[in-house]
PyMOL Python script that loads the backbone (N, CA, C, O; Angstrom):
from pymol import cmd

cmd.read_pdbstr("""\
ATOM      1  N   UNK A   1      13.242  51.640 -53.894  1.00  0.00           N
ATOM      2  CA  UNK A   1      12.208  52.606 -54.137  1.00  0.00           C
ATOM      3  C   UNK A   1      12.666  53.913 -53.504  1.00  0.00           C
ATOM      4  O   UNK A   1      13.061  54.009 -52.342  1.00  0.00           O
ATOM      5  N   UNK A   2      12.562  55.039 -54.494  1.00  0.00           N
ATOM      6  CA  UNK A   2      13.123  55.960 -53.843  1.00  0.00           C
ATOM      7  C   UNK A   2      11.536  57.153 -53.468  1.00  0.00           C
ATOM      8  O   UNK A   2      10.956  57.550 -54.478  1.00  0.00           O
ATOM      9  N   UNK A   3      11.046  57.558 -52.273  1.00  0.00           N
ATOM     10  CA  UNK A   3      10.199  58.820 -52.284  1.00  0.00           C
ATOM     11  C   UNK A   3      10.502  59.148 -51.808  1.00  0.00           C
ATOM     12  O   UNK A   3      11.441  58.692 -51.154  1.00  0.00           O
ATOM     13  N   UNK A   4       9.767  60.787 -51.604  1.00  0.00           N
ATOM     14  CA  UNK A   4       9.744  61.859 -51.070  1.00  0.00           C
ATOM     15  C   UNK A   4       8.604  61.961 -49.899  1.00  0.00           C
ATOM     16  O   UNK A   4       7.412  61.970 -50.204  1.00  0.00           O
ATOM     17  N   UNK A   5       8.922  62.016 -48.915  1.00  0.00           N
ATOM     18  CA  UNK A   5       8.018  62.010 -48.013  1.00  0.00           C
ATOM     19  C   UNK A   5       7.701  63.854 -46.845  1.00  0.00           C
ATOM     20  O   UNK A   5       8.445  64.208 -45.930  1.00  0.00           O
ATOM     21  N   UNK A   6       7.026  64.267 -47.101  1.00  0.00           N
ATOM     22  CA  UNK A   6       6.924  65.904 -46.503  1.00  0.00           C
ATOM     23  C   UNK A   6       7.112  65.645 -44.794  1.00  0.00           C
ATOM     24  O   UNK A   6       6.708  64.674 -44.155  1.00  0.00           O
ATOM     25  N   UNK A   7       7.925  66.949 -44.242  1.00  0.00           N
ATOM     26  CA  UNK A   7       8.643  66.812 -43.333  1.00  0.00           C
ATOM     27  C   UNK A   7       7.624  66.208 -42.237  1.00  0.00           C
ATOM     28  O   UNK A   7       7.829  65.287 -41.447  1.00  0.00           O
ATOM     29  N   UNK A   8       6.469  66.990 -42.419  1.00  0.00           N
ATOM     30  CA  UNK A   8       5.296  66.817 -41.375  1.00  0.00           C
ATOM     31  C   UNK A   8       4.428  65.841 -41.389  1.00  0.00           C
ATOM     32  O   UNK A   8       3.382  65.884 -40.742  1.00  0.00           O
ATOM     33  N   UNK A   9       4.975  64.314 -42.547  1.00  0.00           N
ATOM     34  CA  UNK A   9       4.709  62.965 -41.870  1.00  0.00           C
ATOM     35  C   UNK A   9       6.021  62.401 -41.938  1.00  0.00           C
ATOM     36  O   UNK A   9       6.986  62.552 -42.687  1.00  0.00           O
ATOM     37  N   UNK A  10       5.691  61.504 -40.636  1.00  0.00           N
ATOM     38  CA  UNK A  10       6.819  60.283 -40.047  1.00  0.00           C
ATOM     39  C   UNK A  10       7.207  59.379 -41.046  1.00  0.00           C
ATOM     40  O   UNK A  10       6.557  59.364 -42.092  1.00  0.00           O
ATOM     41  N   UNK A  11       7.817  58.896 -40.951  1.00  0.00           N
ATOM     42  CA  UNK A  11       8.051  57.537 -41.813  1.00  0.00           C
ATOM     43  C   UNK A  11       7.959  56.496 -41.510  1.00  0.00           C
ATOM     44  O   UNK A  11       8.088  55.617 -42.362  1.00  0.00           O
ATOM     45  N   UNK A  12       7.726  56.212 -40.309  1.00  0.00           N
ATOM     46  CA  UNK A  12       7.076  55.357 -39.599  1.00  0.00           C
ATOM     47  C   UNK A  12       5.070  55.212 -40.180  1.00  0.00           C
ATOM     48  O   UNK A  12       4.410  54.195 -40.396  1.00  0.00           O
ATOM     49  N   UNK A  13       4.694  56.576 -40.253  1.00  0.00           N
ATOM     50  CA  UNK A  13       3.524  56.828 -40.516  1.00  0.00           C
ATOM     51  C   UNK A  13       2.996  56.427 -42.225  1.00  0.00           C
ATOM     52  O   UNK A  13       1.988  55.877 -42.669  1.00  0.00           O
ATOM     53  N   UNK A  14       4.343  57.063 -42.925  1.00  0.00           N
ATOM     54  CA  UNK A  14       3.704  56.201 -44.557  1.00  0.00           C
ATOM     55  C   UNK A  14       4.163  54.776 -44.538  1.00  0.00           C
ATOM     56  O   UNK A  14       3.710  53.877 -45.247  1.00  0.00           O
ATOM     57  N   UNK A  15       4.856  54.703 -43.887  1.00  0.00           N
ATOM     58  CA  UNK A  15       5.668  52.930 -44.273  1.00  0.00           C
ATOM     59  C   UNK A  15       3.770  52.606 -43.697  1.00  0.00           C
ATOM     60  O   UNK A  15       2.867  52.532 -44.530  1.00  0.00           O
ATOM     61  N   UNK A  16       3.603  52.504 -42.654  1.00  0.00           N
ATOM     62  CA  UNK A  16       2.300  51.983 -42.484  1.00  0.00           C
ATOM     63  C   UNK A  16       1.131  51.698 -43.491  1.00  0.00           C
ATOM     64  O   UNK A  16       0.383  50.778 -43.822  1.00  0.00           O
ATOM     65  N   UNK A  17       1.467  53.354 -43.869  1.00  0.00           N
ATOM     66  CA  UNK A  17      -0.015  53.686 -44.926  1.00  0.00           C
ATOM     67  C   UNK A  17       0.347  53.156 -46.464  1.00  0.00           C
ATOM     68  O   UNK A  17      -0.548  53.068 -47.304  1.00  0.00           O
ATOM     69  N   UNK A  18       1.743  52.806 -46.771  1.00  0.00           N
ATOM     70  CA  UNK A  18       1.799  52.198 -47.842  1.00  0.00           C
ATOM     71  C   UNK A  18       2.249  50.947 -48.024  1.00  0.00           C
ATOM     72  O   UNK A  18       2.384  50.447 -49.141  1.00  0.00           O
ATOM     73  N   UNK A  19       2.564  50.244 -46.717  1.00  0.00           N
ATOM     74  CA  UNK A  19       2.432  48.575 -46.652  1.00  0.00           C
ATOM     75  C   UNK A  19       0.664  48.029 -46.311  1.00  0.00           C
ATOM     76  O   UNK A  19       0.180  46.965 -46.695  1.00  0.00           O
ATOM     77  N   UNK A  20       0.132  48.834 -45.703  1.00  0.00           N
ATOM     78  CA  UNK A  20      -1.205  48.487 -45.917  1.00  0.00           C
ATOM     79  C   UNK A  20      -2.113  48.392 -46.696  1.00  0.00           C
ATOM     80  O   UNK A  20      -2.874  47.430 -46.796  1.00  0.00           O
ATOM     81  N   UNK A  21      -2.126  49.749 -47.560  1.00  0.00           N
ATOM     82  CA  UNK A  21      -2.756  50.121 -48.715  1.00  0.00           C
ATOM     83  C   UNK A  21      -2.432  49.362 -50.308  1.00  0.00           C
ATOM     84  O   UNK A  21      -3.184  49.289 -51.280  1.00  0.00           O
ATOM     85  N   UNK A  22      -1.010  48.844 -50.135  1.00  0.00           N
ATOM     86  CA  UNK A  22      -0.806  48.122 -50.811  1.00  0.00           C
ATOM     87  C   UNK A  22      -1.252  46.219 -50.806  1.00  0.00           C
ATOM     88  O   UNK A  22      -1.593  45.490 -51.737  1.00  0.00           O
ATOM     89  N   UNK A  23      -1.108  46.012 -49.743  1.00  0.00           N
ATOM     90  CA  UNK A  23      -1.967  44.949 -49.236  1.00  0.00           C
ATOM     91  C   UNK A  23      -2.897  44.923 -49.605  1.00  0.00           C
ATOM     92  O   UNK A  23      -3.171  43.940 -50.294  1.00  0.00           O
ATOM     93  N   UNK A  24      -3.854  45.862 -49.408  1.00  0.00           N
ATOM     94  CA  UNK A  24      -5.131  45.487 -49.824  1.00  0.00           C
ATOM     95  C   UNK A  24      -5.681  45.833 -51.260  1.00  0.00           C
ATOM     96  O   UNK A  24      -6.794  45.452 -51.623  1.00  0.00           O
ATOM     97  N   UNK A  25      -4.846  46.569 -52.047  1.00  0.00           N
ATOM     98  CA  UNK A  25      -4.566  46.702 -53.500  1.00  0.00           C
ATOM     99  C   UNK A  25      -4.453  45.241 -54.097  1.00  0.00           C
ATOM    100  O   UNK A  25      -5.054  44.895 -55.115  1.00  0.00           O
ATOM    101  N   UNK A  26      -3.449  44.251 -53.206  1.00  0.00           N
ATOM    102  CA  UNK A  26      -2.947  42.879 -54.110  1.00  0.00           C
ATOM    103  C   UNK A  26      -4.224  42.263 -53.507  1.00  0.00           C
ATOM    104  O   UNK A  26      -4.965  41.802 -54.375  1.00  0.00           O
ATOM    105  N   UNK A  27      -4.645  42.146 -52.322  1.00  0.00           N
ATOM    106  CA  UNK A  27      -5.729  41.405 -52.472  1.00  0.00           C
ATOM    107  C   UNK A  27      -7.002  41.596 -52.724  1.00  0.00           C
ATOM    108  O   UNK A  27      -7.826  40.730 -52.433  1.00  0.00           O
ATOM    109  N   UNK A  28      -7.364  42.805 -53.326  1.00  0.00           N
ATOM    110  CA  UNK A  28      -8.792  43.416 -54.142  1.00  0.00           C
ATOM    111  C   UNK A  28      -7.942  42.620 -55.479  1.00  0.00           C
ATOM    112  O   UNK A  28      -8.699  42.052 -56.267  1.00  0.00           O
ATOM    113  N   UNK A  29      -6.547  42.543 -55.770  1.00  0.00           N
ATOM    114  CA  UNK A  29      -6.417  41.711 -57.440  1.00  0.00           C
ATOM    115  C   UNK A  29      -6.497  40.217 -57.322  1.00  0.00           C
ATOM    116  O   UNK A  29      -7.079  39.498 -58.134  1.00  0.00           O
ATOM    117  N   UNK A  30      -5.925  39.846 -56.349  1.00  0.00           N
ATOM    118  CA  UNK A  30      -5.861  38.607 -56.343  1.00  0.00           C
ATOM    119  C   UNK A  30      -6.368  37.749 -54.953  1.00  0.00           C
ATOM    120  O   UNK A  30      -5.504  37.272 -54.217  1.00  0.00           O
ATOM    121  N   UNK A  31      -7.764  37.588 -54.649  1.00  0.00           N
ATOM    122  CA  UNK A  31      -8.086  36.970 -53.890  1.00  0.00           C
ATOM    123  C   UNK A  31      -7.586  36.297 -52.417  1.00  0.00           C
ATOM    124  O   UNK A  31      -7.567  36.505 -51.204  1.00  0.00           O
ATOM    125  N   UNK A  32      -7.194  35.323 -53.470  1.00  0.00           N
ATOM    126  CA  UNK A  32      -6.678  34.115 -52.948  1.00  0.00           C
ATOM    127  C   UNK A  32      -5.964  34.140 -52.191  1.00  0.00           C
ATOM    128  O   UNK A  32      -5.801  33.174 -51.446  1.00  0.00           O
ATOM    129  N   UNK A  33      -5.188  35.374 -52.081  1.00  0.00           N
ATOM    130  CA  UNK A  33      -3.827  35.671 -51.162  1.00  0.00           C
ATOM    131  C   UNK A  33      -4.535  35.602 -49.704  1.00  0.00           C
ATOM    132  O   UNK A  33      -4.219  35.011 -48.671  1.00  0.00           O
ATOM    133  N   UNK A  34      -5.655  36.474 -50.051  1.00  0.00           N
ATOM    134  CA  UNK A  34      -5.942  37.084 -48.468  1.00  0.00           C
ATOM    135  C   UNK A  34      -6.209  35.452 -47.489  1.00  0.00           C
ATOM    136  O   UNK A  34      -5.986  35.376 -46.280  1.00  0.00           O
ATOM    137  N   UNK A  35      -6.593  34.568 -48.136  1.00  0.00           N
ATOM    138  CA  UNK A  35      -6.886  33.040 -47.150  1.00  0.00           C
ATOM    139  C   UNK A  35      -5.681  32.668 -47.150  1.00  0.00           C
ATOM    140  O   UNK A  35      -5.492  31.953 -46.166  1.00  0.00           O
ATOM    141  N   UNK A  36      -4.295  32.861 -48.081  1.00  0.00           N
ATOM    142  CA  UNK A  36      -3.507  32.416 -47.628  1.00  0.00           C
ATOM    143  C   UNK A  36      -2.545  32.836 -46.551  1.00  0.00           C
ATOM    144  O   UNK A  36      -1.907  32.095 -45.803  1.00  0.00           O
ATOM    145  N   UNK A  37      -2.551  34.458 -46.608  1.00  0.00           N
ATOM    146  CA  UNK A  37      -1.510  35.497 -45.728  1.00  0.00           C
ATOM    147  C   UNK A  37      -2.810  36.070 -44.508  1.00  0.00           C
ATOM    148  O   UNK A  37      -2.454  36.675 -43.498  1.00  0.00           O
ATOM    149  N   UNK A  38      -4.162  35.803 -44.762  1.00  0.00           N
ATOM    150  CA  UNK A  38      -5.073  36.394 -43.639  1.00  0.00           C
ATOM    151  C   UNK A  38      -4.675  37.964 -43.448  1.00  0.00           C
ATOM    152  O   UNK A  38      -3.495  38.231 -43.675  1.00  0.00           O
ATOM    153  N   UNK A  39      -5.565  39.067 -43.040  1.00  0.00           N
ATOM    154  CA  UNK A  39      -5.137  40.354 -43.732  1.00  0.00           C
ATOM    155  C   UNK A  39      -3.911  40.733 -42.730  1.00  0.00           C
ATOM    156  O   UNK A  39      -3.358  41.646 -43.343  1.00  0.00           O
ATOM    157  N   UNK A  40      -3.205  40.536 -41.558  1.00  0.00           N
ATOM    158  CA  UNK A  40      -2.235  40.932 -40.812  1.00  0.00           C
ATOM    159  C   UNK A  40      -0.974  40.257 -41.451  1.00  0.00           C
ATOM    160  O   UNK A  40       0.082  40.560 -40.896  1.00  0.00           O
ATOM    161  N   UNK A  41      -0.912  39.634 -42.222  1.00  0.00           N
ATOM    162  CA  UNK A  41       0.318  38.759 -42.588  1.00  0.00           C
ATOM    163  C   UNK A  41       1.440  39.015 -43.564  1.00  0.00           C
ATOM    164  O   UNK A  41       2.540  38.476 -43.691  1.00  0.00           O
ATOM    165  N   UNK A  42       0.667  40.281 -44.407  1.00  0.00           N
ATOM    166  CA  UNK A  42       1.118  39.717 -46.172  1.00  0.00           C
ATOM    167  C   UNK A  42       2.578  40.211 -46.111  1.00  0.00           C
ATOM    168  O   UNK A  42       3.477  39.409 -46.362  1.00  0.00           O
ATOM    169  N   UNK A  43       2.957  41.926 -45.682  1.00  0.00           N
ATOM    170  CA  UNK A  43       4.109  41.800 -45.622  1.00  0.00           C
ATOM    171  C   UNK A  43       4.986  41.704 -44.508  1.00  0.00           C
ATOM    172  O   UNK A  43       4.320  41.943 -43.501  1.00  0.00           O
ATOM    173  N   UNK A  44       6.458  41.408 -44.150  1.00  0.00           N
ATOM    174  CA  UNK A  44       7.042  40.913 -43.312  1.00  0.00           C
ATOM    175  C   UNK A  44       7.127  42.388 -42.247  1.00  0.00           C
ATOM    176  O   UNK A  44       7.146  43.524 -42.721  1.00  0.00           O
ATOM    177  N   UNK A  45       7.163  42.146 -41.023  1.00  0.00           N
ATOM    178  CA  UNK A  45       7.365  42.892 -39.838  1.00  0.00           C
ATOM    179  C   UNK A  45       8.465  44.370 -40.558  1.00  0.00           C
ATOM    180  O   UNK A  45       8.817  44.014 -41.682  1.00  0.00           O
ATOM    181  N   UNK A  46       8.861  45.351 -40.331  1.00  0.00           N
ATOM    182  CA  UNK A  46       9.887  46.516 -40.399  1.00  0.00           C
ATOM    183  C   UNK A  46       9.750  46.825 -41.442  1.00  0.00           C
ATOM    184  O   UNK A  46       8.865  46.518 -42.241  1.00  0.00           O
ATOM    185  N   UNK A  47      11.224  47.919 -41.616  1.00  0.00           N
ATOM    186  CA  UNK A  47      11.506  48.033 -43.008  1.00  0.00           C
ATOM    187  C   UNK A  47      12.809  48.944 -42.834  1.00  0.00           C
ATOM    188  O   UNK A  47      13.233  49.319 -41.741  1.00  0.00           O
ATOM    189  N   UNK A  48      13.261  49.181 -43.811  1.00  0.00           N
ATOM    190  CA  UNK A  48      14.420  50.016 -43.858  1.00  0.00           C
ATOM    191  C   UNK A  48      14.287  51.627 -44.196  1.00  0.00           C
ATOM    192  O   UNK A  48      13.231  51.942 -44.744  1.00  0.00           O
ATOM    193  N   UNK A  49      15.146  52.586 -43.958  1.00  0.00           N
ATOM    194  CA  UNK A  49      14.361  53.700 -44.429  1.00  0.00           C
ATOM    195  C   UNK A  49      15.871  54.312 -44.674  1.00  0.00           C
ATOM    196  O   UNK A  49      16.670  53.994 -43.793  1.00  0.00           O
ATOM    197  N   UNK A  50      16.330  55.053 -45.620  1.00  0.00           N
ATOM    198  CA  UNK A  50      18.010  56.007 -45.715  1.00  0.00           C
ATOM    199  C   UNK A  50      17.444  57.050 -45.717  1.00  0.00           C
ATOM    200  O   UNK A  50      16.331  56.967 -46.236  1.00  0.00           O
ATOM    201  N   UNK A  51      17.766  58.229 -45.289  1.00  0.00           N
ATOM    202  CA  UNK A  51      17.958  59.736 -46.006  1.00  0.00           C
ATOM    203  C   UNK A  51      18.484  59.686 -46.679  1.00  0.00           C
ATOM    204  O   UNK A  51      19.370  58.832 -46.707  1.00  0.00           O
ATOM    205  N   UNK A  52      18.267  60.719 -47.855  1.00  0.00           N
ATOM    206  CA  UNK A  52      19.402  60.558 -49.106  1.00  0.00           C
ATOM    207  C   UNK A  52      20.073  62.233 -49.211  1.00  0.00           C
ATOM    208  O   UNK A  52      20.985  62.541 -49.979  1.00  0.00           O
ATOM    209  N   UNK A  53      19.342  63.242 -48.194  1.00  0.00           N
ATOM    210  CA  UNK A  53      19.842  64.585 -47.937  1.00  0.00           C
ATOM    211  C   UNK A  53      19.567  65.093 -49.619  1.00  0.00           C
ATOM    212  O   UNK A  53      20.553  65.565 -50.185  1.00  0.00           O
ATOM    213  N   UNK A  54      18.443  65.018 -50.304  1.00  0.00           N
ATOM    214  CA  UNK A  54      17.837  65.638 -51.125  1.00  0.00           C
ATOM    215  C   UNK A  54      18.326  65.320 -52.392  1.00  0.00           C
ATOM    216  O   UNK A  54      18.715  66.198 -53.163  1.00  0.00           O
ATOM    217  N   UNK A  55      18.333  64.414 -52.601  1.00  0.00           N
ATOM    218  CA  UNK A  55      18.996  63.696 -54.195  1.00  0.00           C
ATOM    219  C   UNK A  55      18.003  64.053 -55.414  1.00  0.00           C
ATOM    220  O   UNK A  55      16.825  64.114 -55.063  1.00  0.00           O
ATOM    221  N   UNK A  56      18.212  64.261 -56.564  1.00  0.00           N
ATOM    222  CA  UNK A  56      17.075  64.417 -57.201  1.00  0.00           C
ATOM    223  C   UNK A  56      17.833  63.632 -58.666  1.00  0.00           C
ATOM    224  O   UNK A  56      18.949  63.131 -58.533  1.00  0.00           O
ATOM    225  N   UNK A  57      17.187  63.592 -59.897  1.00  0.00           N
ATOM    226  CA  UNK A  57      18.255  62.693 -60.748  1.00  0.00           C
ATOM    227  C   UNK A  57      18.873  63.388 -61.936  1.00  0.00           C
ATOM    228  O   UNK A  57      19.434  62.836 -62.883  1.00  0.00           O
ATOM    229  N   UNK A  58      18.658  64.905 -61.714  1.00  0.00           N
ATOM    230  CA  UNK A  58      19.569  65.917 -62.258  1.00  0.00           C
ATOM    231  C   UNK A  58      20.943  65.916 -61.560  1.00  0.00           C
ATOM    232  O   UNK A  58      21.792  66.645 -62.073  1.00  0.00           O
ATOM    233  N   UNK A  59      21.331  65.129 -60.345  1.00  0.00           N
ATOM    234  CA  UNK A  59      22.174  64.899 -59.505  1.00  0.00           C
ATOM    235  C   UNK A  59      22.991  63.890 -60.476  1.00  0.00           C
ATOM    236  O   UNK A  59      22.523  63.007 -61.194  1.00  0.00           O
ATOM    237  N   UNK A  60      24.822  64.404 -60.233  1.00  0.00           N
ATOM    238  CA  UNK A  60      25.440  63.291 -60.234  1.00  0.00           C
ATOM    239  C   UNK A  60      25.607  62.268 -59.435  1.00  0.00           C
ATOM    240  O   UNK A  60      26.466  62.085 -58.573  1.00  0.00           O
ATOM    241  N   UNK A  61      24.973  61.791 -59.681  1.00  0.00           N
ATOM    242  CA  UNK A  61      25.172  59.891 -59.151  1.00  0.00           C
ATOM    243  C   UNK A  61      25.763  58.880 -60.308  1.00  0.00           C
ATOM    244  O   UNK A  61      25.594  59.028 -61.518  1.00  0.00           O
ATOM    245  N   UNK A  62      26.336  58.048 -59.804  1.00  0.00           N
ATOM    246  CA  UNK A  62      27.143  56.957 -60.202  1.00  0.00           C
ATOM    247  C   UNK A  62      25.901  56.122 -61.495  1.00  0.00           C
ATOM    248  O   UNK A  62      26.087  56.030 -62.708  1.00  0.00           O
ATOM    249  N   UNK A  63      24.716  55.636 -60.714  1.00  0.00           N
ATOM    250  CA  UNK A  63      23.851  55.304 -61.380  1.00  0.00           C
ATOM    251  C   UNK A  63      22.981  55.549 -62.518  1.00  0.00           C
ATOM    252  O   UNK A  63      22.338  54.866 -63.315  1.00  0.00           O
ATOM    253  N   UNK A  64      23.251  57.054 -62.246  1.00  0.00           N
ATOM    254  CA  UNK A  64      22.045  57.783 -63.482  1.00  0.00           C
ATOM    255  C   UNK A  64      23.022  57.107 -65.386  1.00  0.00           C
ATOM    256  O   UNK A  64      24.190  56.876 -65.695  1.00  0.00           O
ATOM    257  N   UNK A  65      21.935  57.062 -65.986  1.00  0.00           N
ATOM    258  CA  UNK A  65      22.151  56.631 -67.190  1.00  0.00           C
ATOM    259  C   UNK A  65      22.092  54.899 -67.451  1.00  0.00           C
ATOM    260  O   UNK A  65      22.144  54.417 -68.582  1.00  0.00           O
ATOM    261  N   UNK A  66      22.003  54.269 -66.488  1.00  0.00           N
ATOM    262  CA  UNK A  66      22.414  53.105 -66.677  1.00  0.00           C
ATOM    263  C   UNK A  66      20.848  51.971 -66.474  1.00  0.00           C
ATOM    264  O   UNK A  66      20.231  51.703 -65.444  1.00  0.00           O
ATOM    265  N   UNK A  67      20.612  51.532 -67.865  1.00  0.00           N
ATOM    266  CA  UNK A  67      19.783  51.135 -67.960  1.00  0.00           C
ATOM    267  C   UNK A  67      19.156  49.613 -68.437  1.00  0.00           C
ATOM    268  O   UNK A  67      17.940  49.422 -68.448  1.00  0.00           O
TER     269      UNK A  67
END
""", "prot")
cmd.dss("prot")
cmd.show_as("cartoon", "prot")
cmd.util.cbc("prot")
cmd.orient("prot")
């Protein structure tokens, strides 16, 4: 997943707001999850994060076109 995140939030701060928010997106769809993962559980501890120093996909990259 590639975003854009503005200088003046952390990434520490959206990883939060979009492993949570998404959480509770899958379990407003699908119930059942939440008795099985209980709401602290669903996704796993960390995450990874790269700079990519401003890539956009007018950029040559190796990848673009390939579908």
């Amino acid at each position: 997943m590639l975003v854009a995140i503005p200088p003046k939030i952390s990434v520490s701060t959206f990883m939060g707001y979009l492993k949570g928010k998404s959480a509770l997106m899958i379990f407003e769809k699908y119930a059942q999850l939440k008795y099985k993962y209980g709401n602290w559980e669903f996704w796993a501890e960390g995450y990874y994060s790269l700079a990519t120093g401003g890539y956009t996909p007018s950029a040559n990259h190796p990848l673009d076109g390939w579908s």
